[in-house]
Phi, psi and omega in degrees: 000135162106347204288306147358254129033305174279305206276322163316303197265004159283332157312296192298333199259328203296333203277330173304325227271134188108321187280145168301302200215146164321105157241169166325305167312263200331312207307289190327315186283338144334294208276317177304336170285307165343280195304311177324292188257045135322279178327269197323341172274004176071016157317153161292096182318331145299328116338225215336311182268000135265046150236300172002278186294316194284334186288316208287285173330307193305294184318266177348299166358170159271335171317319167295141171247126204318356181273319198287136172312173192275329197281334203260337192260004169261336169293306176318314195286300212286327202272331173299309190294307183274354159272268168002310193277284153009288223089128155298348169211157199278130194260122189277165186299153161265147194222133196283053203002344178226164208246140007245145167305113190252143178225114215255149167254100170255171202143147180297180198263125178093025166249016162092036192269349196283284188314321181289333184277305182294287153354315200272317154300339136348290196301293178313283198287351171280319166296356162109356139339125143214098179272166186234145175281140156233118173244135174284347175301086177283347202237026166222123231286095166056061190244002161268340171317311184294327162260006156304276212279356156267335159336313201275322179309311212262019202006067196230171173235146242240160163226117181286280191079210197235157151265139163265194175265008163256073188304155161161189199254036128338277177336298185298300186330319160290321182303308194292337174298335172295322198286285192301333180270346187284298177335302147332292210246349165259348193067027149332154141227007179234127167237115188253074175292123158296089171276192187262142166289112160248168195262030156181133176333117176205169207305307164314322162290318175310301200307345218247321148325281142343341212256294230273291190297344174285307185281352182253320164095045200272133182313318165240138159270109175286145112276093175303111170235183196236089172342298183276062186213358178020203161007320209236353117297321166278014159304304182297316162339258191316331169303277177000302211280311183325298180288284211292322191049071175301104182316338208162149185250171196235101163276176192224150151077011184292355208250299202318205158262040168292109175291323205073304195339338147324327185279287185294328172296321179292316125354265203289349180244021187250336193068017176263175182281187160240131156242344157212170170251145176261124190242024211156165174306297174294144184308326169235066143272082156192111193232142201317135154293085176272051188349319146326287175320282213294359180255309171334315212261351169286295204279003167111031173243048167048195189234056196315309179308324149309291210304311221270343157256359161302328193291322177295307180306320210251308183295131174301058194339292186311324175295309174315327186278322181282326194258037150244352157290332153247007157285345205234016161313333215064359172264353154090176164227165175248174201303324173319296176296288183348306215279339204277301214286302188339301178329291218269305172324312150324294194307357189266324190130194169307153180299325181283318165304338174292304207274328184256028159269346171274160179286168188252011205194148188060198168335342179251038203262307217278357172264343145324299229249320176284323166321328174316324219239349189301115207259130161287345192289319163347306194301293166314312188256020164260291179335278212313327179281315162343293184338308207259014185294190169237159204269002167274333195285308166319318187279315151221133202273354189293006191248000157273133185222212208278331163315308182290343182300304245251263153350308170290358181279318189296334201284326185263340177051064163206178225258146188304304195310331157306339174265332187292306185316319183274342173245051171239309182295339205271292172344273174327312202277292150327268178352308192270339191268344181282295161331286175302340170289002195231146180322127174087323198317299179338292197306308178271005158290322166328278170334290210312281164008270171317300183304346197269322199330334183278013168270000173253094186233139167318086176121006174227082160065109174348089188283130197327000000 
C-alpha cells in the first residue's frame, strides 16, 4: 500500500537534491510533482491543493530549519503536512462505561464489513474481549450465513435469530434488540452488528441506519470502505458521515493496487480518524491504524515499529534464541534448522512485505529494490528440497553426494541444480554467521549481506 504514492513523491524530493537553498523555482517545481502525485494517488483534489498551499506556506515560511538541505527541508515539511491531514496519534476504541459495547459496521455492499466484522473480533478477543457477532443484513442472499461461518473461522460467538416471513427493516430492528439483551445476559461485553450494504447510496439504507443508531445508541460507527475504490469512497464516507456522524474508518483491501489516497482524503474530509486497515485475507490480517507508521512508510523510512511487533506476536522467541546461539557458535546450523527459521519467517507474511517495512533510503535502499524481485513461491520449493533429505542428510549436509542429490531432487520435483544452489548458499550462509561470531564480524556480514540481496529472484535459486 502506498507504494505509488511514496515512489512519486521520493522523484519530487530526489530532484531537489544537490540545490543550495530553497527558492521560488525549486519549491514550485517541487510542489508540482507533489500535486501530481497526490492526484495519480486517488487523493481528493481539494485535499491535495490544501496540503499543497500549507507545504508551499510552510516552505516560504520561518519554520524550516535553515541547517537542512531543500531536499531534507521538504521532506520535513511534506511528513509534518500529512500527520496533520493523518492525525498525529493512533486513534483510540471507545468502550461503553456499562457493557456491552455496541459497534455498528457501516458501508456498500462489496466493501468487505462481513470479513472486517470477523476481523475486528478477532482483534477484540486476543485483548481479552468477548464479543458477540449479529448480522441484520435480511435482505442479501446468505449474508447472514456468511457471518456464521466467519464467526465460527475466528471463534467468536454469534446470535442468529428468526425471520419473519416478510423481512424489512421490523426485522432488522428486532435482530440488534435481540442481540444486544443476548449479549447482556451471556456477559458479551462487546456486541458488533454487521448491517446490510447497497450498492450505492439510498434513502432507505440511510433511514434504516438512523433507525439502527437511535436504538442501540452504538459507542462506534465504522465506515468499512474498499481502498481501491479511491474517490467513490470517499464520497460514501462522507455521505455516511453526514447522516451518521462516524467515529471512524476501516480500510479494506490495503494489500491490493490501492494508492492509499482514500486514507488521507477521507481523514480530512469526514474529521474522523482511520482506526484499522485490513491487510489480507486472513483474520489477523489486520491492524490499528498508526499514522505516524504510515507517514513513514509514504515517505520511504519504513516501518520498523510494525515489523517488530508483528515479529514479536508471531515467532517463537526461544526457537529464534537457540538457533542464533548456535549458529553464531562457530558449530554452524544445519539444514534443519535452516528449514525451522524458514518456517517461522513465513509467519510474518510475505518476503516483498517483510522488506518494504524497511526504509527505502539510505543502506536498505538495494532491499527496497530487491523485494521487487522476490519470487515467493522460492520459499516452497527450497522447504520441499529439506522435505525430501533424510533426517541424517539434514543434520549434516556434507554426506550429500551425487546420488542423493540426484534423488533429493525427484523427491522435491526440481531440477539437481536447485539443490546444488541451496547447500552451496546453506554453505555460504554457515560461513557468514561463524564470521559474525567473532570481533568485528558483524560489519562485514552487513556489507555481505547488502551486495547478495539481488539474489532473491525467481529461477535462480534461492536467495541469500
Amino acid at each position: 500500500m502506498f507504494e505509488a504514492l511514496s515512489d512519486k513523491l521520493q522523484r519530487s524530493f530526489k530532484n531537489l537534491r544537490g540545490q543550495g537553498t530553497l527558492t521560488d523555482e525549486n519549491i514550485n517545481d517541487a510542489l508540482r510533482e507533489i500535486r501530481v502525485a497526490l492526484l495519480e494517488s486517488d487523493v481528493n483534489l481539494d485535499v491535495a491543493r490544501d496540503i499543497i498551499e500549507h507545504i508551499r506556506a510552510k516552505a516560504l515560511g520561518s519554520t524550516v530549519a535553515t541547517a537542512l538541505s531543500p531536499a531534507e527541508q521538504i521532506v520535513k515539511i511534506v511528513r509534518d503536512e500529512l500527520m496533520e491531514v493523518l492525525g498525529k496519534d493512533t486513534a483510540r476504541f471507545k468502550f461503553a462505561s456499562q457493557p456491552p459495547t455496541v459497534i455498528l459496521m457501516a458501508g456498500l455492499q462489496g466493501s468487505g464489513k462481513t470479513t472486517t466484522t470477523g476481523k475486528l473480533a478477532a482483534w477484540l478477543k486476543k485483548g481479552g474481549h468477548r464479543p458477540l457477532l449479529v448480522s441484520v443484513d435480511v435482505y442479501r442472499p446468505a449474508a447472514r450465513e456468511q457471518l456464521k461461518v466467519v464467526a465460527s473461522t475466528v471463534g467468536v460467538q454469534i446470535y442468529e435469530g428468526k425471520l419473519s416471513e416478510t423481512t424489512g427493516t421490523a426485522d432488522v430492528l428486532r435482530l440488534a434488540k435481540e442481540a444486544f439483551r443476548e449479549a447482556r445476559n451471556f456477559a458479551n461485553d462487546v456486541l458488533i452488528v454487521d448491517t446490510a450494504g447497497r450498492l450505492g447510496i439510498d434513502q432507505a439504507l440511510m433511514d434504516e441506519m438512523a433507525q439502527l443508531k437511535k436504538e442501540l445508541n452504538p459507542s462506534e460507527i465504522l465506515f468499512v470502505a474498499d481502498a481501491m475504490t479511491g474517490q467513490d469512497a470517499v464520497n460514501s464516507a462522507k455521505a455516511f458521515n453526514d447522516l451518521l456522524q462516524i467515529t471512524g474508518a476501516v480500510l479494506t483491501k490495503m494489500d491490493g493496487d490501492s494508492r492509499g489516497g482514500a486514507a488521507l482524503s477521507i481523514r480530512k474530509i469526514t474529521g474522523q480518524p482511520i482506526k484499522f486497515l485490513g491487510t489480507g485475507e486472513k483474520p489477523d490480517a489486520f491492524e490499528p491504524f498508526h499514522p505516524d507508521r504510515i507517514v513513514s512508510r509514504i515517505l520511504g523510512m519504513g516501518d520498523i515499529a510494525t515489523l517488530l511487533e508483528r515479529a514479536e506476536e508471531k515467532l517463537d522467541k526461544d526457537k529464534a534464541t537457540a538457533f542464533a546461539k548456535k549458529a553464531l557458535s562457530g558449530d554452524g546450523f544445519s539444514l534443519e534448522d535452516f528449514r525451522d527459521q524458514l518456517r517461522q519467517i513465513k509467519k510474518l507474511g510475505s518476503m516483498q512485505s517483510i522488506l518494504k517495512m524497511l526504509p527505502s533510503v539510505g543502506p536498505f535502499q538495494g532491499m527496497q529494490q530487491a523485494a521487487q524481485n522476490v519470487d515467493q513461491k522460492q520459499f516452497d520449493r527450497v522447504e520441499a528440497i529439506i522435505n525430501s533429505m533424510t533426517k541424517k542428510e539434514r543434520q549434516n549436509s556434507s554426506i550429500i553426494n551425487g546420488s542423493r542429490r540426484k534423488r533429493i531432487a525427484l523427491g522435491a520435483g526440481v531440477q539437481v541444480s536447485e539443490v546444488n544452489n541451496l547447500l552451496k548458499q546453506h554453505a555460504q550462509m554457515s560461513k557468514m554467521f561463524k564470521t559474525m561470531g567473532t570481533p568485528g564480524g558483524a560489519g562485514k556480514m552487513q556489507q555481505r549481506l547488502m551486495s547478495q540481496m539481488g539474489g532473491m529472484r525467481g529461477g535462480g535459486g534461492f536467495g541469500r
